[in-house]
PDB file of N, CA, C and O in Angstrom:
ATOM      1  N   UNK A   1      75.632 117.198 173.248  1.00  0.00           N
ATOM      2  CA  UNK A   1      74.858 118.261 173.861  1.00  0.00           C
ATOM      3  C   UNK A   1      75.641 119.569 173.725  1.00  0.00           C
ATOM      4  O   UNK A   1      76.837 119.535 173.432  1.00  0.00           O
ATOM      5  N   UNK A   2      75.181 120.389 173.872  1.00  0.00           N
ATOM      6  CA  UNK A   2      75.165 121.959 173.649  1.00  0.00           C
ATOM      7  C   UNK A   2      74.815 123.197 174.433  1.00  0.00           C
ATOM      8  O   UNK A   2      73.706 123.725 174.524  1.00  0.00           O
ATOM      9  N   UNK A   3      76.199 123.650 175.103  1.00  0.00           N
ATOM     10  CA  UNK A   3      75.538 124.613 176.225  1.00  0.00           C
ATOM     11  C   UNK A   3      76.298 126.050 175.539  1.00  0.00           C
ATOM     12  O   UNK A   3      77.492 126.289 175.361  1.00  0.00           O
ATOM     13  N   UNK A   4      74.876 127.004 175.199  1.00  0.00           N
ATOM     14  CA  UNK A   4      75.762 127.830 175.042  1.00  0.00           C
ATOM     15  C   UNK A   4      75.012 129.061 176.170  1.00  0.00           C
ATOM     16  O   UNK A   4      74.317 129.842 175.520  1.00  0.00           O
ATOM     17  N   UNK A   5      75.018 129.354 177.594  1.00  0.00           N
ATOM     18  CA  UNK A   5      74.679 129.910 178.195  1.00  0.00           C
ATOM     19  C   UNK A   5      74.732 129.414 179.639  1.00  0.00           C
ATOM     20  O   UNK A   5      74.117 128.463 180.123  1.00  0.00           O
ATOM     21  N   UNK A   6      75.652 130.307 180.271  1.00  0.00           N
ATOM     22  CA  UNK A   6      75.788 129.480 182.035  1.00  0.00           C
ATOM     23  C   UNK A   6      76.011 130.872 182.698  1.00  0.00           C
ATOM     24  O   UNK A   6      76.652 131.822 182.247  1.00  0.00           O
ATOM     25  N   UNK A   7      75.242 130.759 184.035  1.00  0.00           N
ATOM     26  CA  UNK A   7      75.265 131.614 185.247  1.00  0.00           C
ATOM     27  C   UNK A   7      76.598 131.014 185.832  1.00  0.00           C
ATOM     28  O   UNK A   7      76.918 129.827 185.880  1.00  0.00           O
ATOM     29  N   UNK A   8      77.336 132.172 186.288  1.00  0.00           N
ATOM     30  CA  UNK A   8      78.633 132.242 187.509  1.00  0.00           C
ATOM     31  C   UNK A   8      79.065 133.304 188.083  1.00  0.00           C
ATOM     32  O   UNK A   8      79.289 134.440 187.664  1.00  0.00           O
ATOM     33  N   UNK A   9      79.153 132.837 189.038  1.00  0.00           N
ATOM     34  CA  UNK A   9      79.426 133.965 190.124  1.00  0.00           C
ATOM     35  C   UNK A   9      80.910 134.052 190.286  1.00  0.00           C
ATOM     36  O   UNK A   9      81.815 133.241 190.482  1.00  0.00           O
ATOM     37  N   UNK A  10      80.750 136.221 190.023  1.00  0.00           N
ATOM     38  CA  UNK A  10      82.544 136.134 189.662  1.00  0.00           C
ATOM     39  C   UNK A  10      83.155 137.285 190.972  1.00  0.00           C
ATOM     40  O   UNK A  10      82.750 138.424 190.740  1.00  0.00           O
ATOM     41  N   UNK A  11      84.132 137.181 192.419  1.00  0.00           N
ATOM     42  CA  UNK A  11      84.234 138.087 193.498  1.00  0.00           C
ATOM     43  C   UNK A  11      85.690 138.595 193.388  1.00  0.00           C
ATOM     44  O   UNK A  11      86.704 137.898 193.349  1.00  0.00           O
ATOM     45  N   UNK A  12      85.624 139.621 193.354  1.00  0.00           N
ATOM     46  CA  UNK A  12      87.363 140.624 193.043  1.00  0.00           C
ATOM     47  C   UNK A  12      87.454 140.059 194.838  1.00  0.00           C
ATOM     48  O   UNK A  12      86.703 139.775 195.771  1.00  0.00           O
ATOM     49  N   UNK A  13      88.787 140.138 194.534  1.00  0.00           N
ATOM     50  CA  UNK A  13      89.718 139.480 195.902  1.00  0.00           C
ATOM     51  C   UNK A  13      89.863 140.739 197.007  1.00  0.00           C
ATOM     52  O   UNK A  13      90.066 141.914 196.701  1.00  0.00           O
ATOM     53  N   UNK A  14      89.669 140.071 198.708  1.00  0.00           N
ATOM     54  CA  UNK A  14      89.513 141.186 199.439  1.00  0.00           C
ATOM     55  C   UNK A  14      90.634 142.035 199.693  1.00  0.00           C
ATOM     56  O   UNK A  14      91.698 141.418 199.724  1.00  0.00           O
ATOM     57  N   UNK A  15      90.722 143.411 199.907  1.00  0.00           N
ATOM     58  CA  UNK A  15      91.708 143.981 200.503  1.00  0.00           C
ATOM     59  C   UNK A  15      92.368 143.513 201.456  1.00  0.00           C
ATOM     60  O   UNK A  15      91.941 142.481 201.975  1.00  0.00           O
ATOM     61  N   UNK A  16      93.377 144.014 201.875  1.00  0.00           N
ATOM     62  CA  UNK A  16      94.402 143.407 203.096  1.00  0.00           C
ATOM     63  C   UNK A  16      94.230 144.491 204.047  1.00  0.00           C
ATOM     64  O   UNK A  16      94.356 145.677 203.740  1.00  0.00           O
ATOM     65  N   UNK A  17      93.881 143.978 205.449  1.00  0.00           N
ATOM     66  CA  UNK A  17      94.207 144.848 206.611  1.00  0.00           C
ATOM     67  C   UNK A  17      95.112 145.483 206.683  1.00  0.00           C
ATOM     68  O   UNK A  17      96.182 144.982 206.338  1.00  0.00           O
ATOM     69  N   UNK A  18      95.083 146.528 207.047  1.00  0.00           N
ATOM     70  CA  UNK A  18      95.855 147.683 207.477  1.00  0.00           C
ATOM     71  C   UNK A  18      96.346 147.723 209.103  1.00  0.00           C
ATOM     72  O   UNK A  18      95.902 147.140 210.092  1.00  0.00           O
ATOM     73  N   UNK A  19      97.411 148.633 208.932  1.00  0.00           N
ATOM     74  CA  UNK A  19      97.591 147.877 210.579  1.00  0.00           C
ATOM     75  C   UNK A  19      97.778 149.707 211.208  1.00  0.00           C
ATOM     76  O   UNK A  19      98.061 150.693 210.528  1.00  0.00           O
ATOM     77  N   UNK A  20      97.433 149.616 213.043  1.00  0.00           N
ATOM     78  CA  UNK A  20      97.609 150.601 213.507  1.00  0.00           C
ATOM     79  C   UNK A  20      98.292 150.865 214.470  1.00  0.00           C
ATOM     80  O   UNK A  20      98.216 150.440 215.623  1.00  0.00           O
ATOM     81  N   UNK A  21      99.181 151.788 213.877  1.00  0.00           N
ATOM     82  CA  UNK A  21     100.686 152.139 214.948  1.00  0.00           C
ATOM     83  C   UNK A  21     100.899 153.597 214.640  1.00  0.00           C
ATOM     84  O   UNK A  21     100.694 154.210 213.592  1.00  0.00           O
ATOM     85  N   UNK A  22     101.355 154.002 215.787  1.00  0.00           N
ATOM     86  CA  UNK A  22     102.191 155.541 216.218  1.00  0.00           C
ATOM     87  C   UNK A  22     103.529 155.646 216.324  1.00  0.00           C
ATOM     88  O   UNK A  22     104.427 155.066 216.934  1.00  0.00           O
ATOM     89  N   UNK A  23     103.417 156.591 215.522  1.00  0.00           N
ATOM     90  CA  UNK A  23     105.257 156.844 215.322  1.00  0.00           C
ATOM     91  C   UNK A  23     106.008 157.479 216.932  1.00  0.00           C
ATOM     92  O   UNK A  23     105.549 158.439 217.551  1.00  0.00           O
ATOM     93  N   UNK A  24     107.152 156.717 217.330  1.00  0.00           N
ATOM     94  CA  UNK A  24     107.789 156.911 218.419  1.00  0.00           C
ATOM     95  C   UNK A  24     109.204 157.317 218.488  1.00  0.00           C
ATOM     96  O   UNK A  24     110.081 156.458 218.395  1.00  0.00           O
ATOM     97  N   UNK A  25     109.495 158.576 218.645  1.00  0.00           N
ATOM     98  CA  UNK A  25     110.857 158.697 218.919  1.00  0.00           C
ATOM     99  C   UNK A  25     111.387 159.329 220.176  1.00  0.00           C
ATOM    100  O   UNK A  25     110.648 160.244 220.537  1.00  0.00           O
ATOM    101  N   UNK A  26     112.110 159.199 220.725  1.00  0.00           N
ATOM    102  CA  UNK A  26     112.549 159.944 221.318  1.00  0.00           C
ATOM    103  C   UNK A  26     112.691 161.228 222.344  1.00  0.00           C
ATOM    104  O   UNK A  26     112.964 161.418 223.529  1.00  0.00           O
ATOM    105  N   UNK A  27     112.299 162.082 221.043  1.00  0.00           N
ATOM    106  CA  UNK A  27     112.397 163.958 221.602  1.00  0.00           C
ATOM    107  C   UNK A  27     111.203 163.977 220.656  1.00  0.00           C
ATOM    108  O   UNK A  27     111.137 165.097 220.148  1.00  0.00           O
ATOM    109  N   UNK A  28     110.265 163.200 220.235  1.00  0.00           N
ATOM    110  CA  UNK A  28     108.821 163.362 220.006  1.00  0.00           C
ATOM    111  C   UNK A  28     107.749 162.839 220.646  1.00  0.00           C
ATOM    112  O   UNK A  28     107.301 161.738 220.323  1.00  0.00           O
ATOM    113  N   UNK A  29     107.157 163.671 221.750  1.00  0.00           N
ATOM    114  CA  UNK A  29     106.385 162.934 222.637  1.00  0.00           C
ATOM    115  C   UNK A  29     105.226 162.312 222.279  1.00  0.00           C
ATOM    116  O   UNK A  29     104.767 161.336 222.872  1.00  0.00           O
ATOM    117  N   UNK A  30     104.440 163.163 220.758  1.00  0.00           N
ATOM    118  CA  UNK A  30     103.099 162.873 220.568  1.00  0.00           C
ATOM    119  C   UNK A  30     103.821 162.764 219.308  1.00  0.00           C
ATOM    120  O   UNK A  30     104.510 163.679 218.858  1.00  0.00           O
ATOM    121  N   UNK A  31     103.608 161.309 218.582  1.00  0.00           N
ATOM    122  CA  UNK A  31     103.917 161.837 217.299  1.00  0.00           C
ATOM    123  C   UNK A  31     102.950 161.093 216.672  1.00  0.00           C
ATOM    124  O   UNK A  31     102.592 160.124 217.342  1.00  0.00           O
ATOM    125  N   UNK A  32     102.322 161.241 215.440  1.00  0.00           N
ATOM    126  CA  UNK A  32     101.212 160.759 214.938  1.00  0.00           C
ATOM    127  C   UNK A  32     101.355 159.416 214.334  1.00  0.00           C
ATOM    128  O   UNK A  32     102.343 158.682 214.338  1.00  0.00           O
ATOM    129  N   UNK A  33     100.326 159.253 213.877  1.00  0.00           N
ATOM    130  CA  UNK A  33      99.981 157.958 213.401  1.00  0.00           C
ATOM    131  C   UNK A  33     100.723 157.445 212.122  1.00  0.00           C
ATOM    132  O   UNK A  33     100.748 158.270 211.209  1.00  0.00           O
ATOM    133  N   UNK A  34     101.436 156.036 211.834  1.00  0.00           N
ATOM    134  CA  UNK A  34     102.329 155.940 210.665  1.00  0.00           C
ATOM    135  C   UNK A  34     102.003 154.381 210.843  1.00  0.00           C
ATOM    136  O   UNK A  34     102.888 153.537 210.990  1.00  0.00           O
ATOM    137  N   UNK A  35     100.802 154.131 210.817  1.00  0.00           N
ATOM    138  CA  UNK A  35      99.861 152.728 210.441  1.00  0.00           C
ATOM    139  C   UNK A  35     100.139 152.601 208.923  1.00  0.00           C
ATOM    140  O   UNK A  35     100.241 153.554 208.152  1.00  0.00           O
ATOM    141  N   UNK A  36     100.250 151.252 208.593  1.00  0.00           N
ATOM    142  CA  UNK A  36     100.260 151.095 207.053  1.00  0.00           C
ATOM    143  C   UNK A  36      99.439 150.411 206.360  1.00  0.00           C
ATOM    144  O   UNK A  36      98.973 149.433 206.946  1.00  0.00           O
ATOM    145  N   UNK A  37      98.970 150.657 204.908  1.00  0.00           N
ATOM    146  CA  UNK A  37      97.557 150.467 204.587  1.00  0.00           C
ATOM    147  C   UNK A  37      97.762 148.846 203.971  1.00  0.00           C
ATOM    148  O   UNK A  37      98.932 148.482 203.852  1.00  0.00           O
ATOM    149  N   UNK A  38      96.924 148.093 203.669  1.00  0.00           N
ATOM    150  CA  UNK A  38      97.046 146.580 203.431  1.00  0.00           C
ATOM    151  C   UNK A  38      96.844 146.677 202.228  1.00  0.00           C
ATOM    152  O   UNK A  38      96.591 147.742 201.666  1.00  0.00           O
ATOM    153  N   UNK A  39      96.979 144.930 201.353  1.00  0.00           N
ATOM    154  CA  UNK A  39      97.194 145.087 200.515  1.00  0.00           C
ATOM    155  C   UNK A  39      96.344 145.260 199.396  1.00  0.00           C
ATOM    156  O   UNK A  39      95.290 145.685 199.869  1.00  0.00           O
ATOM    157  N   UNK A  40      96.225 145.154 198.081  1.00  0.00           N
ATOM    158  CA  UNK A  40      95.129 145.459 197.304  1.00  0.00           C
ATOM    159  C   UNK A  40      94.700 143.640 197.380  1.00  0.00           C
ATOM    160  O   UNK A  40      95.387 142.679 197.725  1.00  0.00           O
ATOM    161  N   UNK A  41      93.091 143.744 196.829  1.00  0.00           N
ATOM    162  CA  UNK A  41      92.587 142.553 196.168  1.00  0.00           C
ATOM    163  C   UNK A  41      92.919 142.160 195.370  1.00  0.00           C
ATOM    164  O   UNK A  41      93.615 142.987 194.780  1.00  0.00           O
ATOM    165  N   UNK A  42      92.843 140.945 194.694  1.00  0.00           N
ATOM    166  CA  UNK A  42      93.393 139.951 193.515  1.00  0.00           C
ATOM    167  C   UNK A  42      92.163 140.675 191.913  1.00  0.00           C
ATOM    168  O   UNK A  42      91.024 140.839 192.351  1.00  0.00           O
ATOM    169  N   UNK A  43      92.231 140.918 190.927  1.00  0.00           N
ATOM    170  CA  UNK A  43      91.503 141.373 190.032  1.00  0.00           C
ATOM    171  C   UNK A  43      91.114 140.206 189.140  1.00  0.00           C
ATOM    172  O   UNK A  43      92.035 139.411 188.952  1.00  0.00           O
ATOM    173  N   UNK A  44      89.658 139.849 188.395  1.00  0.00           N
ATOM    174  CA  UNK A  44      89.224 138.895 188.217  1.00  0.00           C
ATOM    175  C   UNK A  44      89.409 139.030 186.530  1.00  0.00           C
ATOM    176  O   UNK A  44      88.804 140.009 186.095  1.00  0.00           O
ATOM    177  N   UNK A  45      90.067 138.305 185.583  1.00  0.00           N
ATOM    178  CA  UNK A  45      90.188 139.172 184.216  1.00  0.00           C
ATOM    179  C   UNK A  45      89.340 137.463 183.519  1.00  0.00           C
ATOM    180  O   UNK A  45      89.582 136.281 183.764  1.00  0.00           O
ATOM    181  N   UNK A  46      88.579 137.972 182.838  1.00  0.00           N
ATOM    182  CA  UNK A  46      87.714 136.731 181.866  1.00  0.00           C
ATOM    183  C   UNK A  46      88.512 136.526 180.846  1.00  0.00           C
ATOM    184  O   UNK A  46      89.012 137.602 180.518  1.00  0.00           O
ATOM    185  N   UNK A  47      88.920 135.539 180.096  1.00  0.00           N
ATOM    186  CA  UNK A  47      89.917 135.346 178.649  1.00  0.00           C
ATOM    187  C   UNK A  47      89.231 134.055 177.846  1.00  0.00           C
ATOM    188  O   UNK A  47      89.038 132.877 178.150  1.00  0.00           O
ATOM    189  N   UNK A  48      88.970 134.837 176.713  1.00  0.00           N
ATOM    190  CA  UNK A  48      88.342 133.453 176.158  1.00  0.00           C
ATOM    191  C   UNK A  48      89.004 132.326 175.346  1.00  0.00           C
ATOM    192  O   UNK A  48      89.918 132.833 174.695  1.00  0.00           O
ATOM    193  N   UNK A  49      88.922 131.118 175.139  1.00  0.00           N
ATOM    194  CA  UNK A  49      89.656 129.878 175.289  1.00  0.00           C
ATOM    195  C   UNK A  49      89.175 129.154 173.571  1.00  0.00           C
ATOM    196  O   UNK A  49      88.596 128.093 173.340  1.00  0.00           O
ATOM    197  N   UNK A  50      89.548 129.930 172.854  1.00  0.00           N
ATOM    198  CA  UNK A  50      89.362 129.264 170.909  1.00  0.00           C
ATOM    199  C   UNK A  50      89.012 127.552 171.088  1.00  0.00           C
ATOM    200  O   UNK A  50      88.258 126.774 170.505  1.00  0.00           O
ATOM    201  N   UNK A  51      89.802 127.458 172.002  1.00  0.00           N
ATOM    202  CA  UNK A  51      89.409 125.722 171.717  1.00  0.00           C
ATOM    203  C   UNK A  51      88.108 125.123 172.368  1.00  0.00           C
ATOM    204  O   UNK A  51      87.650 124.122 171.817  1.00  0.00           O
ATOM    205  N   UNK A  52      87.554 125.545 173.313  1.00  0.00           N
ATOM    206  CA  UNK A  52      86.086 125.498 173.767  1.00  0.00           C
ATOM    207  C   UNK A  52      85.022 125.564 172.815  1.00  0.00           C
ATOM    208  O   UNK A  52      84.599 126.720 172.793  1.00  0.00           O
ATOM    209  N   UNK A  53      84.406 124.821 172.017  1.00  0.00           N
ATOM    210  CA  UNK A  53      83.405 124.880 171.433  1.00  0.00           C
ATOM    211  C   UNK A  53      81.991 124.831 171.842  1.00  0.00           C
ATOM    212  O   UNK A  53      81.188 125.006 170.926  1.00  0.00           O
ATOM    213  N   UNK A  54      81.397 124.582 173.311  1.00  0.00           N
ATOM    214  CA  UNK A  54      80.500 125.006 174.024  1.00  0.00           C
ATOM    215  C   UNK A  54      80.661 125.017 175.722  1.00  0.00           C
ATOM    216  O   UNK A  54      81.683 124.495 176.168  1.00  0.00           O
ATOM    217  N   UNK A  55      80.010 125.403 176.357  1.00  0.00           N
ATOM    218  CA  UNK A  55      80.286 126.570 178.009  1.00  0.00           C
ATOM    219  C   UNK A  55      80.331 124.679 178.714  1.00  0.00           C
ATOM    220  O   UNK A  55      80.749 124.678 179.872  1.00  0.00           O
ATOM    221  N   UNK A  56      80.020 123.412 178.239  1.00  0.00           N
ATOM    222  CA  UNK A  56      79.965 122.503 179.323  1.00  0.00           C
ATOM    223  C   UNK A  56      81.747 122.110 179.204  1.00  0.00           C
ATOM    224  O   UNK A  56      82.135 121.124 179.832  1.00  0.00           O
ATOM    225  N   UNK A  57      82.510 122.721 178.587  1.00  0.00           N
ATOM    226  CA  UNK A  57      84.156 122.454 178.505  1.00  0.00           C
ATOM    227  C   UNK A  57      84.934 123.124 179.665  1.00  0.00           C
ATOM    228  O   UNK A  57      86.093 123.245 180.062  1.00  0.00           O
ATOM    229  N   UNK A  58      83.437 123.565 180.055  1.00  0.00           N
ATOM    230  CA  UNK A  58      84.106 124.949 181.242  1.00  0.00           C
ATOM    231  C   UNK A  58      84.136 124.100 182.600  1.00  0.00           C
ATOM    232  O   UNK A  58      84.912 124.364 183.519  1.00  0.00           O
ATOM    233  N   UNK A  59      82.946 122.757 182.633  1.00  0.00           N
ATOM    234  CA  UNK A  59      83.175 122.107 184.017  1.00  0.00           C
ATOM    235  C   UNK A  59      81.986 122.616 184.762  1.00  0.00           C
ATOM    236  O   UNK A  59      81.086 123.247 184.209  1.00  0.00           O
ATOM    237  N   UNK A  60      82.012 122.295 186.152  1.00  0.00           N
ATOM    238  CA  UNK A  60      81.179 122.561 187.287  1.00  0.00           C
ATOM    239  C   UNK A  60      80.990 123.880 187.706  1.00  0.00           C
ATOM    240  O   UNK A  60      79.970 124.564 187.799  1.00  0.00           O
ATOM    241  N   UNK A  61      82.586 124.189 188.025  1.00  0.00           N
ATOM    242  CA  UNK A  61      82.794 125.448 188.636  1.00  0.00           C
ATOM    243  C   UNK A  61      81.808 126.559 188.368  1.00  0.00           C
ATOM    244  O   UNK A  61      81.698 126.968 187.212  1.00  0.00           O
ATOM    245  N   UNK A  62      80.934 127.187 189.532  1.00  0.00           N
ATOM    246  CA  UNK A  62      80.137 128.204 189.032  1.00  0.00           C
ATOM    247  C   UNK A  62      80.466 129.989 190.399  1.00  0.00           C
ATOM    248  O   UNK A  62      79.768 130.972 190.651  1.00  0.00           O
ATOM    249  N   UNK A  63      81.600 129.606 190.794  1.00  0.00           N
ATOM    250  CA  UNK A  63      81.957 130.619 191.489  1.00  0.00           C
ATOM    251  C   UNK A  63      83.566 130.426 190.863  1.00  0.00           C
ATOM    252  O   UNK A  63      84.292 129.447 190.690  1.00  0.00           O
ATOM    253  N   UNK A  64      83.713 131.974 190.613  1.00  0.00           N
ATOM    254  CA  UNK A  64      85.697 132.664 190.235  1.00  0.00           C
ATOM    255  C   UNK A  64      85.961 133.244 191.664  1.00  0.00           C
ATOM    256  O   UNK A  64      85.064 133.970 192.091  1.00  0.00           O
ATOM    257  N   UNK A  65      86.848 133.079 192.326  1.00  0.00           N
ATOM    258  CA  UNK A  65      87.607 133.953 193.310  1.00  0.00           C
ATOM    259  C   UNK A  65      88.684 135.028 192.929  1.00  0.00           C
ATOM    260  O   UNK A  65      89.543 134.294 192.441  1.00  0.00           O
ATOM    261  N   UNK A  66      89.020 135.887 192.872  1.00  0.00           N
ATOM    262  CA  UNK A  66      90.597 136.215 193.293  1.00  0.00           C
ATOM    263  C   UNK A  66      90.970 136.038 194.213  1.00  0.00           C
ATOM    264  O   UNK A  66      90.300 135.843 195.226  1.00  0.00           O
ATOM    265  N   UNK A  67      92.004 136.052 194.137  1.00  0.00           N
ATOM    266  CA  UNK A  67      93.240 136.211 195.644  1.00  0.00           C
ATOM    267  C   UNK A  67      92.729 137.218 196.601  1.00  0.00           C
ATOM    268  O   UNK A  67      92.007 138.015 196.003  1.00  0.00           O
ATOM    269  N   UNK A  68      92.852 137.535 198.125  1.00  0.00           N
ATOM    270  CA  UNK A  68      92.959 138.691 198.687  1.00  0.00           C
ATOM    271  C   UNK A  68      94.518 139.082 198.533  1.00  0.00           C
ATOM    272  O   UNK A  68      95.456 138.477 198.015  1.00  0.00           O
ATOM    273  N   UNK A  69      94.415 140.478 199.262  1.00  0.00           N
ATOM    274  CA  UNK A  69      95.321 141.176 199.620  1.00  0.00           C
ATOM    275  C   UNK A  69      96.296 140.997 200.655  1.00  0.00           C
ATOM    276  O   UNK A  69      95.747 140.847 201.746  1.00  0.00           O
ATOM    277  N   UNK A  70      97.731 140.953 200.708  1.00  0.00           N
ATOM    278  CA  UNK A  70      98.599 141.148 201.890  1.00  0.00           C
ATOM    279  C   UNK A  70      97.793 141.978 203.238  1.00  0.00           C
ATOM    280  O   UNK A  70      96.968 142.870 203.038  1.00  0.00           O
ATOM    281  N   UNK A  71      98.159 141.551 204.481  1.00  0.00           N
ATOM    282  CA  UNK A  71      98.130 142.653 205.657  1.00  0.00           C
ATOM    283  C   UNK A  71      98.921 142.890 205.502  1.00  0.00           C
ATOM    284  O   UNK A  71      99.649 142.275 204.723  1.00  0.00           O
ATOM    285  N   UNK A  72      99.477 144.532 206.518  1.00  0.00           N
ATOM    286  CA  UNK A  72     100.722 144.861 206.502  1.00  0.00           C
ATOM    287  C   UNK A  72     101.109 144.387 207.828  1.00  0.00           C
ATOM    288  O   UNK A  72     100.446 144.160 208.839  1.00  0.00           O
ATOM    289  N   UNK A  73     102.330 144.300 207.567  1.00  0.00           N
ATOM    290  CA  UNK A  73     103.256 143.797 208.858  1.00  0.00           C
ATOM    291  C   UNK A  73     103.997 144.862 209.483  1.00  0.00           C
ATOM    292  O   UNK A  73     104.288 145.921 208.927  1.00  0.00           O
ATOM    293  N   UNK A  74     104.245 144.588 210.476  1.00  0.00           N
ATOM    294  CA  UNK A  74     105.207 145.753 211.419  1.00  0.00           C
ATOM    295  C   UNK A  74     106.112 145.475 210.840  1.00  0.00           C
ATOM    296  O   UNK A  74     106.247 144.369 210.317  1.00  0.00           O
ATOM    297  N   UNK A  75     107.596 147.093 210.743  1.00  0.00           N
ATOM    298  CA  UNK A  75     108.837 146.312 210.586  1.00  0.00           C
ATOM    299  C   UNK A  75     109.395 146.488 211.611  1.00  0.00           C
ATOM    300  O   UNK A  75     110.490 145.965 211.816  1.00  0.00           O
TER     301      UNK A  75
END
């Protein structure tokens, strides 16, 4: 048999939370905000595979994920 045509669902990986904190010192009573931003999503890159001679070599799988992103952490 012979598949040369398949639906899949392909999702770039989520961002990472960001976190929210105010900078504190001392002899600065109000000092602003120094929250840090989270991390990027995972990026989804397609590469095609010479040795595949039709799309059923590909399997079941009909959803790609990336990775998400780091949160940021306090230091």
């Amino acid at each position: 048999m012979f598949l040369d045509e398949k639906n899949i669902e392909v999702r770039s990986g989520r961002g990472g939370d960001g976190i929210c904190s105010f900078h504190r010192e001392k002899f600065v009573p109000l000092g602003g905000p120094d929250g840090g931003d989270g991390g990027r999503g995972g990026h989804v890159i397609l590469q095609v595979n010479e040795q595949y001679t039709t799309l059923l070599d590909m399997g079941n799988t009909h959803i790609y994920k990336a990775k998400s992103g780091a949160h940021r952490q306090t230091t």
